[in-house]
C-alpha positions in Angstrom: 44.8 40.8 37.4 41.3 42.1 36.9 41.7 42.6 33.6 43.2 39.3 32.9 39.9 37.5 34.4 37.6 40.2 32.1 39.8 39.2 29.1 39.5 35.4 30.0 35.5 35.7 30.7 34.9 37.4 27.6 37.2 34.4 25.5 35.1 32.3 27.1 31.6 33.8 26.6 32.9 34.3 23.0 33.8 30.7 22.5 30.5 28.8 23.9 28.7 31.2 21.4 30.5 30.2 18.5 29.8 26.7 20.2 26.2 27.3 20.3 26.1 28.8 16.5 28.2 25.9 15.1 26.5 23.2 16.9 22.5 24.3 16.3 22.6 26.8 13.8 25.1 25.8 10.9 23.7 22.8 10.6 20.2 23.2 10.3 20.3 25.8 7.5 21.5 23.3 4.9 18.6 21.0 5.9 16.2 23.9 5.4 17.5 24.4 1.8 17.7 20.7 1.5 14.1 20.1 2.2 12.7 22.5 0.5 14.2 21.0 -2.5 13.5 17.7 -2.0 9.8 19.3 -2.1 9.7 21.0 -5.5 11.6 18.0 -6.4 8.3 16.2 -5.5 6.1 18.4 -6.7 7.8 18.2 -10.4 7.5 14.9 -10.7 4.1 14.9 -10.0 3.5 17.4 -12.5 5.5 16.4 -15.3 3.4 12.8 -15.1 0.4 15.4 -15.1 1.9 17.0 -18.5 2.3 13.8 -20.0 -1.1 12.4 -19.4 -2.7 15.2 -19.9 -0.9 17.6 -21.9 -0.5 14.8 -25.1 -1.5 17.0 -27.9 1.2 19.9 -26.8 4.3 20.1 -27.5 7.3 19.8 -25.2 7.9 23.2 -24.3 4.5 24.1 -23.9 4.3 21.4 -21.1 7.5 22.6 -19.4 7.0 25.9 -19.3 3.4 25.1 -17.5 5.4 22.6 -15.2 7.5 26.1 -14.8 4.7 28.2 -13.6 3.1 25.2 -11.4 6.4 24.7 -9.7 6.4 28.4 -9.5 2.9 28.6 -8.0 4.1 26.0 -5.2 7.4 27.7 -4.2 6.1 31.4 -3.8 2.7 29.4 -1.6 6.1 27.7 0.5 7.6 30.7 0.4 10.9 29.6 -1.5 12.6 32.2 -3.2 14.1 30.2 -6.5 14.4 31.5 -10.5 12.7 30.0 -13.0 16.2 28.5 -14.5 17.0 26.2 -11.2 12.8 25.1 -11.5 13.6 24.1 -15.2 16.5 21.8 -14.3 14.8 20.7 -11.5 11.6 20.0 -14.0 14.3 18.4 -16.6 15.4 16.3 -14.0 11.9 14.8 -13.0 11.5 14.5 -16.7 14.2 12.1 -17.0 14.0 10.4 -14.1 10.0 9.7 -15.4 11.7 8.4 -18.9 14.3 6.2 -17.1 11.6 4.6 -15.3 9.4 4.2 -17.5 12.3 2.4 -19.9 13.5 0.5 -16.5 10.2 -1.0 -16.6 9.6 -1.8 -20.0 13.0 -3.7 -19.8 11.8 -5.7 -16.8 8.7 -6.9 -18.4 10.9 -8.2 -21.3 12.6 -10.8 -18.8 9.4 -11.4 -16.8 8.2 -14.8 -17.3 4.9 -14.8 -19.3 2.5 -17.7 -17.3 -0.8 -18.6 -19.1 -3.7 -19.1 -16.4 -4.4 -22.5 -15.4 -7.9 -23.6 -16.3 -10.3 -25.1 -14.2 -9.8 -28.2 -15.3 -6.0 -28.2 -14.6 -6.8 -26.9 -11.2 -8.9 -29.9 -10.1 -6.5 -32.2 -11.7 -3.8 -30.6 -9.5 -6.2 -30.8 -6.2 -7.2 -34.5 -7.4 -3.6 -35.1 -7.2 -2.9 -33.9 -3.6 
């Protein structure tokens, strides 16, 4: 009978451990990775504006590969352990996520209604009228 209750304590201490390491544990180690990609993915687009503005007269993988190193730079100040091949997609993907924008704008201001400015003669007529 003693051993019975041992073998039925120790099931028991067993299973609110695995509990405690599925509830609290497992869960938060995705969200670790998660942020800290969702912070280089920051970082990269800031510095892939940064290449284009200021990087014009290079070519295209002379800027990535200095987005490479930046985004480097960052992750081993973070301490995130990543290769340089993952920081090149993740620098790709900034890159076209910059040039969709950039042509999602330019398509907006082609429906935009262009308005001329009133002048101030058409602005007292329209307060003469009120």
């Amino acid at each position: 009978m003693d051993k019975n209750i041992m073998y039925l304590g120790a099931q028991l201490v067993v299973a609110v451990l695995a509990f405690i390491f599925g509830k609290y544990v497992i869960p938060n180690v995705p969200k670790s990775v998660m942020d800290n990609l969702k912070i280089l993915e920051k970082w990269a687009e800031k510095f892939v504006r940064w290449a284009r503005e200021f990087m014009k007269s290079e070519n295209g993988a002379t800027k990535m590969a200095r987005v490479v190193t930046m985004l480097k730079e960052i992750a081993n100040e973070s301490g995130i352990d990543i290769d340089e091949e993952r920081l090149r997609a993740i620098a790709q993907t900034a890159y076209e996520e910059m040039i969709a924008g950039t042509e999602s704008e330019e398509a907006a201001d082609a429906f935009r209604p262009h308005t001329r400015r009133r002048t101030g003669t058409e602005r007292r007529r329209d307060i003469q009228r009120i």
